[in-house]
Each structure stands twice: as structure tokens, then as C-alpha cells.
C-alpha positions in Angstrom: 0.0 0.0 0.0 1.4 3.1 -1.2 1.2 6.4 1.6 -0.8 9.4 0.2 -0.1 12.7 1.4 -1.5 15.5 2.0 -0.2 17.8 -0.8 -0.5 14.9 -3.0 -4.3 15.0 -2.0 -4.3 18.9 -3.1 -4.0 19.9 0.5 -2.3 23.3 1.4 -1.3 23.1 4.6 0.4 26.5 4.9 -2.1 27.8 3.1 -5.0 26.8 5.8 -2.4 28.1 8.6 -2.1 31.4 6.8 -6.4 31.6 6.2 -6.4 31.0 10.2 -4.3 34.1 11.1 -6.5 36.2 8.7 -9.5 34.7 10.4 -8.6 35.1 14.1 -9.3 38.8 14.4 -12.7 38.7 12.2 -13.4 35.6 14.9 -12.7 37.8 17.8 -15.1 40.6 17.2 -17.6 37.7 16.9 -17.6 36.8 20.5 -20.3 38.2 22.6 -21.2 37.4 26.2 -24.1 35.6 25.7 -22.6 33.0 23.6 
């Protein structure tokens, strides 16, 4: 059996980090008490 990654898979891994970080502040004015 052969081993499949994930860039083989057409998975960006540093791309998904980097959409994180432009994420996390948008995320942040999200949070309200009542939740």
C-alpha cells in the first residue's frame, strides 16, 4: 500500500495556517457574552 499525502491530495497546509491568522481577528469581534 502506497502512503498518500497530503499535498499529494491537493491539501495546502500552509495555506489553511495562513487563512487561520486572517481569520482570528474577524473571529474575535464575533464573541459576545451571551454566547
Amino acid at each position: 500500500m502506497s502512503e498518500i499525502s497530503y499535498s499529494a491530495s491537493g491539501v495546502d497546509i500552509e495555506a489553511g495556517d495562513r487563512a487561520v491568522e486572517l481569520m482570528k481577528a474577524s473571529i474575535a469581534k464575533a464573541t459576545r457574552p451571551e454566547v
